[in-house]
ROMARLO-195816 format. One line per 10 residues: number of its first residue (from 1); for each residue x, y, z of N, C-alpha, C, O, CB. Coordinates in steps of 0.2 Angstrom, whole numbers. Glycine has a CB too. Layout:
REM residues N
NUM> X Y Z X Y Z X Y Z X Y Z X Y Z ~ ... .
END
This chain:
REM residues 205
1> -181 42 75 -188 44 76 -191 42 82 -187 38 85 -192 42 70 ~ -195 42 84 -202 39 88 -209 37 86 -213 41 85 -202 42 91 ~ -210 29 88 -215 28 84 -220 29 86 -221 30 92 -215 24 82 ~ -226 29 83 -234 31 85 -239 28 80 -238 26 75 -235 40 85 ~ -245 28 84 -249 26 80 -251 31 73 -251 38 73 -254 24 85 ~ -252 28 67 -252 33 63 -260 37 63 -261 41 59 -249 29 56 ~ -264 35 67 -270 41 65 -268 47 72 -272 51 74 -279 38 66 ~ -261 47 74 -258 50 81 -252 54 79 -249 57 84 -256 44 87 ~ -249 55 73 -244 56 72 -239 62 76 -233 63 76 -245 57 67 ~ -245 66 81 -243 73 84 -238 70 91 -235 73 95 -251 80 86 .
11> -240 60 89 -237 58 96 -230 55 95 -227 52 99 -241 52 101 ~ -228 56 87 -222 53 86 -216 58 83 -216 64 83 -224 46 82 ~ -211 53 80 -207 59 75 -208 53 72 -207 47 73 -199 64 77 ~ -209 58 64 -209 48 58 -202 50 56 -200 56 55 -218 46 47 ~ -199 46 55 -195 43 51 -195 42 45 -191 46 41 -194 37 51 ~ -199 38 42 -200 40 33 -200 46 31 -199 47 25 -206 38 30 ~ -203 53 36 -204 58 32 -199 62 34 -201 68 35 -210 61 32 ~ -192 61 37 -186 62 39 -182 61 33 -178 65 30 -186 58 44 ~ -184 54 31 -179 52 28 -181 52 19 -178 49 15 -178 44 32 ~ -187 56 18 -190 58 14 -186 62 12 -181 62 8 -196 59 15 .
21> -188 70 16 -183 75 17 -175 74 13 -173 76 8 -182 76 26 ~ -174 70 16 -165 70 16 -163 68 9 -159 71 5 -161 63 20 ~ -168 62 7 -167 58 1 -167 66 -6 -163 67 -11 -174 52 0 ~ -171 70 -3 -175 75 -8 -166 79 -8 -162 80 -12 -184 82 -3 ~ -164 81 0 -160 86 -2 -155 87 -2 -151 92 -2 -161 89 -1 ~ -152 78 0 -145 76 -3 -142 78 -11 -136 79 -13 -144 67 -2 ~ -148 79 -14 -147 80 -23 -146 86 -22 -143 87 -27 -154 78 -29 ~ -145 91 -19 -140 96 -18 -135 98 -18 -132 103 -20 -141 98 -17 ~ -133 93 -12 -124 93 -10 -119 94 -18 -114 98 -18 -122 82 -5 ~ -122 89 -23 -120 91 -31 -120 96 -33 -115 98 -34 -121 90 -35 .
31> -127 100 -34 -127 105 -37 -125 111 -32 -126 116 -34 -134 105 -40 ~ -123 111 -26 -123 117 -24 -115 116 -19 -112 120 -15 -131 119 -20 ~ -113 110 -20 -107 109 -15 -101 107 -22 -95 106 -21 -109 101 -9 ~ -103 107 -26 -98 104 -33 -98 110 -36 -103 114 -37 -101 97 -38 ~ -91 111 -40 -90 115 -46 -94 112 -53 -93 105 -53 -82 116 -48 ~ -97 115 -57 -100 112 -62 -95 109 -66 -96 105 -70 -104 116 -66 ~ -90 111 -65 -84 110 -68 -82 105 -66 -77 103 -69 -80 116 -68 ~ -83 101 -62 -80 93 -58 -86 89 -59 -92 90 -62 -78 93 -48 ~ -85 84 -56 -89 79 -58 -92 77 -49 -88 79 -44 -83 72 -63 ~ -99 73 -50 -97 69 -44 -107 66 -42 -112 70 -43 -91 75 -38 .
41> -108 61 -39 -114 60 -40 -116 56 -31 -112 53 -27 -115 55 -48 ~ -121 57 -30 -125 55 -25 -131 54 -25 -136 57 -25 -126 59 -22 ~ -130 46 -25 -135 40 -24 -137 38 -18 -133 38 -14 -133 36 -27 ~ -143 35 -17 -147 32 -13 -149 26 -15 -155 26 -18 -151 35 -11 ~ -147 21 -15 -149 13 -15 -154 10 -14 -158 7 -18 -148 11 -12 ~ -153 10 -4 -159 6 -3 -162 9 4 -160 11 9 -156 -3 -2 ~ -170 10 3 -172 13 11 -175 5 12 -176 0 9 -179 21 12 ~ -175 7 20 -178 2 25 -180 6 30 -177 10 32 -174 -4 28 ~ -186 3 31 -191 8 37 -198 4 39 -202 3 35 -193 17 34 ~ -199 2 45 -207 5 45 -210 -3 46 -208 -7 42 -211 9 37 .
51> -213 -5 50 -214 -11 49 -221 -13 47 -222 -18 44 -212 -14 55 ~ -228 -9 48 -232 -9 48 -235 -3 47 -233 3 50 -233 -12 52 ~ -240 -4 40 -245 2 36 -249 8 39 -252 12 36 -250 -1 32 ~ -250 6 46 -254 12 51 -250 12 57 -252 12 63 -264 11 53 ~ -240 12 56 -240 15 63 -233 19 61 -229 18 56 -240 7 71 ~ -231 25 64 -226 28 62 -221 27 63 -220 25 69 -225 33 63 ~ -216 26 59 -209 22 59 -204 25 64 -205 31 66 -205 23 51 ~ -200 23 67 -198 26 73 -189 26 72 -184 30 75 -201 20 81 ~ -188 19 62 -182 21 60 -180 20 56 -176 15 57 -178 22 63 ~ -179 22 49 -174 22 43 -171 22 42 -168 27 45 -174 24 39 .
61> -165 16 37 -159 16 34 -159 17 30 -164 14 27 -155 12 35 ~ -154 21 27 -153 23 22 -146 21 18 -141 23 20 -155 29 23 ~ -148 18 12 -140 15 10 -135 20 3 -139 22 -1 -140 5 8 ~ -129 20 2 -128 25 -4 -122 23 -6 -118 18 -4 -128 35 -1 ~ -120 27 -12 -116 27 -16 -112 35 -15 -116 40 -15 -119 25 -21 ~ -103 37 -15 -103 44 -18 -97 44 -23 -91 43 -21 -102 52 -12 ~ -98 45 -31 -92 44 -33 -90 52 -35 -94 57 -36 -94 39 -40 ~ -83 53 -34 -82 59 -38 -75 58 -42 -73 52 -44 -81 66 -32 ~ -73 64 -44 -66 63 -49 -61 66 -47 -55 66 -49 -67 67 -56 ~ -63 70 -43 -57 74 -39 -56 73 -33 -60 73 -28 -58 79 -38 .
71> -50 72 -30 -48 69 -23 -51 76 -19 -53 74 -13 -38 66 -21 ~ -51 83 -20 -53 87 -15 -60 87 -14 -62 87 -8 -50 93 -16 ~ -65 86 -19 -71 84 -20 -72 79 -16 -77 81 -12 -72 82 -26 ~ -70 72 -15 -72 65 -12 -69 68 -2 -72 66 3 -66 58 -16 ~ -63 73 -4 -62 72 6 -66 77 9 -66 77 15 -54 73 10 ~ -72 83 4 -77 86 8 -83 81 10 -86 83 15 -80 92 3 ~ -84 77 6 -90 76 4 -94 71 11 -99 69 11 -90 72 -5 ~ -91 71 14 -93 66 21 -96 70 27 -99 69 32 -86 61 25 ~ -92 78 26 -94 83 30 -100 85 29 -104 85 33 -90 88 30 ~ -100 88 22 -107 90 20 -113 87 19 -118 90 18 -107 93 15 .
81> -113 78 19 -116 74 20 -119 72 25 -125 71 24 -113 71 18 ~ -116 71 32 -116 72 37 -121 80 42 -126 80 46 -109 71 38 ~ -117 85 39 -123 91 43 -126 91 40 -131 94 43 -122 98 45 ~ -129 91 32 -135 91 28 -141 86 31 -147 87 32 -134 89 21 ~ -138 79 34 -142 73 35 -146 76 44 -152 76 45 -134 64 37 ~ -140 78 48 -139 79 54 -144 84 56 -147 83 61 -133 82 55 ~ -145 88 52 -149 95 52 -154 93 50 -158 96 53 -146 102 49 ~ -158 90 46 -162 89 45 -167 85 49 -173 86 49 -160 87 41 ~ -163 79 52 -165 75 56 -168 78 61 -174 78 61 -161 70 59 ~ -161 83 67 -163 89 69 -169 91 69 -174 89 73 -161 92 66 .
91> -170 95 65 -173 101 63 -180 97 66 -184 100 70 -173 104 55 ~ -183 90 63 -188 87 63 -189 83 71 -193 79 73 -188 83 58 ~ -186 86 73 -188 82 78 -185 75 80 -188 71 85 -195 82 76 ~ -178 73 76 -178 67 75 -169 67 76 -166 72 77 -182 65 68 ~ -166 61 75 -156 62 76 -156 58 71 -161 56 68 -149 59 84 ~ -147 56 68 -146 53 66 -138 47 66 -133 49 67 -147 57 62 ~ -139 43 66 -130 39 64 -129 40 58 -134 39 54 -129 31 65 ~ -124 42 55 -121 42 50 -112 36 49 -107 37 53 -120 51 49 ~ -112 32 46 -106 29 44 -103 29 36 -106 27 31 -107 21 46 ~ -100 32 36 -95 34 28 -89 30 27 -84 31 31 -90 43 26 .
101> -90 26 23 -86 20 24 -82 24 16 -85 26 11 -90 10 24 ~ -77 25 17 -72 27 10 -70 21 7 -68 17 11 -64 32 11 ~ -71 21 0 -68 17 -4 -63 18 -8 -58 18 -4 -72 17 -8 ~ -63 19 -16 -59 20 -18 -58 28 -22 -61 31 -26 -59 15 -19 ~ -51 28 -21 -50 36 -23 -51 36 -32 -52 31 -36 -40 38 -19 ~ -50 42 -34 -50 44 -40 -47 41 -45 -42 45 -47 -50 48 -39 ~ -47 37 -49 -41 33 -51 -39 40 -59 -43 41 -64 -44 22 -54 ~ -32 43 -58 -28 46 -63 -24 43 -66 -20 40 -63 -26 51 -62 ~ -25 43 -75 -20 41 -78 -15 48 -79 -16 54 -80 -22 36 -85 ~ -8 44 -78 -2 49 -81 1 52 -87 6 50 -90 2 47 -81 .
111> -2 58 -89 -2 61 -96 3 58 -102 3 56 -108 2 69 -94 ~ 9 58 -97 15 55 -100 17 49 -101 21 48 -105 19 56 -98 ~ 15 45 -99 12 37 -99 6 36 -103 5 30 -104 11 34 -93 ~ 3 40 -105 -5 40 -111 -2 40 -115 -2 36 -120 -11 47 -112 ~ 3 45 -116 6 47 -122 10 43 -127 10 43 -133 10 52 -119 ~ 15 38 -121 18 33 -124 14 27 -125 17 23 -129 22 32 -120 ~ 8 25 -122 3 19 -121 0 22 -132 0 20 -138 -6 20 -110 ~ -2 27 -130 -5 28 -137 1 27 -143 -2 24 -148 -9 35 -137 ~ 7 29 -144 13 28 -147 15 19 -148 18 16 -152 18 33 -143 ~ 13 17 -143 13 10 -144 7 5 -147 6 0 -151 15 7 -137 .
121> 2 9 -145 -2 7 -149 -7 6 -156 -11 3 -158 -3 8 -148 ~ -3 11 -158 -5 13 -165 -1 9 -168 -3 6 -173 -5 19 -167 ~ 5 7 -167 10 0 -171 7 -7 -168 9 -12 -171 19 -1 -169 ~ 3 -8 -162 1 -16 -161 -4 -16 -166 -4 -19 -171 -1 -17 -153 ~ -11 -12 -163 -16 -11 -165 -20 -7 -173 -24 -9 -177 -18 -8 -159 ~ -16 -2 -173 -19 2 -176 -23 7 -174 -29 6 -172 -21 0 -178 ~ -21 13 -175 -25 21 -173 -31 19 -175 -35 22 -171 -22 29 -178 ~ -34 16 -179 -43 14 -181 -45 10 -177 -51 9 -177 -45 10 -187 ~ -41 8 -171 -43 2 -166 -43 5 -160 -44 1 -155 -39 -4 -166 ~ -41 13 -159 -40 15 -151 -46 21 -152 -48 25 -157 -29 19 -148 .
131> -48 18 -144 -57 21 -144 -52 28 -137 -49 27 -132 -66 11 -138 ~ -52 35 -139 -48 39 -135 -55 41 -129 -59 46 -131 -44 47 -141 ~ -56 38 -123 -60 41 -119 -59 45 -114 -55 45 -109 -63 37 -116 ~ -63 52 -118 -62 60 -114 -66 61 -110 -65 67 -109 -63 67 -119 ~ -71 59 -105 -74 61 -102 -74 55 -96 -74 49 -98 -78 63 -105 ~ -74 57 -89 -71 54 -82 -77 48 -84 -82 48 -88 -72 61 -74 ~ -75 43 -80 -80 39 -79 -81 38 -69 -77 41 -66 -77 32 -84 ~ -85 35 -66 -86 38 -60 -87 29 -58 -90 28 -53 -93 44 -59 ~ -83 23 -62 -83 18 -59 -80 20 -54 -79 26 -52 -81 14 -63 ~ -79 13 -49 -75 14 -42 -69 6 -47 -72 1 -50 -81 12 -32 .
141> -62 6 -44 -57 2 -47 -52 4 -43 -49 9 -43 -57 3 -53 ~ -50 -3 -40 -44 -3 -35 -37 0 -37 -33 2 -33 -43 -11 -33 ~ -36 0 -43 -30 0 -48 -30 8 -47 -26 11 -50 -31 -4 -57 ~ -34 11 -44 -33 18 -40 -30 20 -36 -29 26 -35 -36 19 -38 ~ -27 14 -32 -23 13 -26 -16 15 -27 -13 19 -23 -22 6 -24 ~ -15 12 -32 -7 12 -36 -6 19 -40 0 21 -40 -6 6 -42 ~ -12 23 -44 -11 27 -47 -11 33 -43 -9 38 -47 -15 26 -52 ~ -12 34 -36 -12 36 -33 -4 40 -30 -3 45 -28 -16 33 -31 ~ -1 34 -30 6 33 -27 12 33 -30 17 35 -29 7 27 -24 ~ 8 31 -37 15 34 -41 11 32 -49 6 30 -51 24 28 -39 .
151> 16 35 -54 12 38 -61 10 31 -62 12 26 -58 17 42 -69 ~ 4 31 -68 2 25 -67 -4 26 -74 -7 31 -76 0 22 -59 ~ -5 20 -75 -10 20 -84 -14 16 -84 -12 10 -87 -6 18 -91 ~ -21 17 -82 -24 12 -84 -28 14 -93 -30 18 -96 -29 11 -78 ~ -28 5 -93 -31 6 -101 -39 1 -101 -40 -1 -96 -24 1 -108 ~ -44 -1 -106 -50 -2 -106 -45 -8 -114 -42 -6 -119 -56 6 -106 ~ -49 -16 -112 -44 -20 -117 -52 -21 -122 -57 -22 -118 -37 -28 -114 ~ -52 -21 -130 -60 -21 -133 -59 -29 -131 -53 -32 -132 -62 -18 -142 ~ -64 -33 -129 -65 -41 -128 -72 -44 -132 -75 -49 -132 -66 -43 -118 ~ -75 -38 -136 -80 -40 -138 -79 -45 -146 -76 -44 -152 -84 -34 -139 .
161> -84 -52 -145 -84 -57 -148 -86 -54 -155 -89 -49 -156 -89 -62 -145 ~ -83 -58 -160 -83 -56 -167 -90 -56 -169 -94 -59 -165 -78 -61 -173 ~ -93 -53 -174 -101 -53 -175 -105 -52 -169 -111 -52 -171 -104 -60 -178 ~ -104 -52 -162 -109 -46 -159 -109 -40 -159 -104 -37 -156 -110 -47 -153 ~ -112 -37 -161 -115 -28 -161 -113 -25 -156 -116 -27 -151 -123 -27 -159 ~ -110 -20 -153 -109 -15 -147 -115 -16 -146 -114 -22 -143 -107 -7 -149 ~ -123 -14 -145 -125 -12 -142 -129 -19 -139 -134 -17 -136 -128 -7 -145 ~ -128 -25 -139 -128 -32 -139 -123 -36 -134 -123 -41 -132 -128 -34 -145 ~ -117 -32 -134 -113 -36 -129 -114 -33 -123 -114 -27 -122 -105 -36 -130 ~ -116 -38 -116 -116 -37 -110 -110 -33 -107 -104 -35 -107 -118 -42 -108 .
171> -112 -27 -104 -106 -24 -98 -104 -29 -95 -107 -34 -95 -107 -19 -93 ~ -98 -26 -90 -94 -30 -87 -101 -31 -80 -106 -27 -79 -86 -26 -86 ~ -99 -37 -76 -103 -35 -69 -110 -38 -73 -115 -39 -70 -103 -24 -66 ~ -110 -39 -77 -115 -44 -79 -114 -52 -80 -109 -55 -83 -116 -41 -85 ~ -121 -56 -78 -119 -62 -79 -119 -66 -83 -119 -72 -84 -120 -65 -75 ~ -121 -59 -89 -123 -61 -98 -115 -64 -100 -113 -68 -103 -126 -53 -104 ~ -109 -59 -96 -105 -54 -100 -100 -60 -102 -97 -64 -98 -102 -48 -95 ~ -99 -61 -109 -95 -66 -112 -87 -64 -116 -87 -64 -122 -100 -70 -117 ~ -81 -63 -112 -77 -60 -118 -74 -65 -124 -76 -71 -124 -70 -57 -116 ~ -71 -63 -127 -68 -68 -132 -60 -69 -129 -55 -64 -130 -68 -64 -141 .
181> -59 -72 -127 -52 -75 -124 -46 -74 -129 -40 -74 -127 -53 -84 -121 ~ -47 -72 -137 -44 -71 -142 -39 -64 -137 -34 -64 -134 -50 -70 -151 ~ -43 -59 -136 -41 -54 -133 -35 -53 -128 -31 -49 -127 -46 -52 -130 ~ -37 -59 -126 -28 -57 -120 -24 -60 -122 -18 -58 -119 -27 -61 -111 ~ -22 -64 -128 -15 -61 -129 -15 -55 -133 -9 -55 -134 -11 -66 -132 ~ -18 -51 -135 -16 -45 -136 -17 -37 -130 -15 -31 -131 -21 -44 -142 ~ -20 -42 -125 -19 -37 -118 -12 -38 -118 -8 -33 -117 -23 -39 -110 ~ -8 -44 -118 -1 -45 -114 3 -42 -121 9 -41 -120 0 -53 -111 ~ 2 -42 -125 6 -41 -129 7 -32 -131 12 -30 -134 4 -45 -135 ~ 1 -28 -129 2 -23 -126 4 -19 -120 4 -12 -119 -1 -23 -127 .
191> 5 -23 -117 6 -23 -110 16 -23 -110 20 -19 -107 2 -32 -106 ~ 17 -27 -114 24 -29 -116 26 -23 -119 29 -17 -117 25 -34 -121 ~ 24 -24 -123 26 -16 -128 26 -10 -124 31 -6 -125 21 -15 -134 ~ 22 -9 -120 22 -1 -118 29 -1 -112 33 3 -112 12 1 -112 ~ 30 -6 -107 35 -8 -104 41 -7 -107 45 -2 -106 35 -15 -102 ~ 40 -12 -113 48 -9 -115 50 -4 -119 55 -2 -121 51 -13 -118 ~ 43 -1 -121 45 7 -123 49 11 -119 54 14 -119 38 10 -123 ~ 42 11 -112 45 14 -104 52 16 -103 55 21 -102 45 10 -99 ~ 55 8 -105 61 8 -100 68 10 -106 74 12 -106 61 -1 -96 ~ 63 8 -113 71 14 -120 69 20 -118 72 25 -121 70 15 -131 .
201> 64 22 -115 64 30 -113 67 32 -108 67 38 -106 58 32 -113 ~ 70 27 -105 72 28 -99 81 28 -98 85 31 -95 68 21 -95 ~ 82 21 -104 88 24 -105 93 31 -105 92 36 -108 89 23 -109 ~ 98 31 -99 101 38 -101 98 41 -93 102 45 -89 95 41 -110 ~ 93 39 -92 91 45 -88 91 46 -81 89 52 -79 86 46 -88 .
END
């Protein structure tokens, strides 16, 4: 942007109302760059701009989040991000820097390895004790790296303390968040078991 005094504005390009603009119509890149049928979301964080209440900002940062579920989804999404931002700035009278720092890819579990994790589970645990989650979640998780490169299974282990409530135990990423340590030896002892399931299935082959 360029700044100006704000009872002058016809002398500057503002920034805030640049970056106003964008904020509004980055929430489209989803609805009109995504299949409804996929997943995927676009957040904005944190703005900074402006240093003083009567003069026009000359430049906002803008900071974000983009999670999706699909790897073809995540390697558009810096393009359409970019000439939406670009054109905008543009249009107003104004440019932009853009940096897309990529994270982490889409983490897939392996049909066939679900298959066998749940078969081992129902003799550790109990089929009354496996929570089956059908619907994507849009964390970000490194263990994406691997699942990426070759089949691979992630699982979610329950750590919640006896007599607290589901809706009472802090999430993870919290500094409430307390597990019951009783829980990992039943991570590892599932962990075991699905291994050597694997590998009698493997016999032979």
């Amino acid at each position: 942007g360029k700044g100006a005094h704000g009872s002058e504005p016809e002398n500057g390009v503002d920034a805030i109302a640049i970056a106003a603009q964008i904020l509004t119509a980055l929430q489209s890149i989803v609805s009109r760059s995504v299949s409804p049928l996929d997943a995927a979301v676009v957040s904005v964080g944190t703005i900074k701009g402006g240093n003083r209440y009567n003069v026009i900002a000359d430049e906002v940062l803008l900071e974000g989040t983009v999670r999706t579920i699909n790897p073809e989804t995540q390697e558009k999404m810096p393009g359409r991000i970019e000439a939406l931002v670009r054109g905008i700035a543009r249009g107003m009278g104004g440019d932009c820097d853009m940096e897309y720092v990529k994270g982490y890819p889409p983490l897939m579990n392996d049909p066939e390895l679900a298959k066998t994790a749940f078969s081992v589970l129902k003799k550790v645990v109990g089929e009354e004790k496996i929570v089956y989650v059908e619907k994507p979640a849009l964390g970000g998780e490194d263990f994406a790296f691997f699942s990426k490169e070759i089949p691979a299974l992630f699982l979610w282990l329950g750590c919640r303390p006896e007599g607290v409530a589901r809706e009472d135990m802090p999430p993870l990423h919290n500094n409430m968040f307390l597990p019951d340590e009783k829980a990992l030896s039943l991570g590892v002892e599932t962990l075991v078991s699905c291994a050597l399931e694997y590998l009698e299935g493997r016999k032979g082959a």
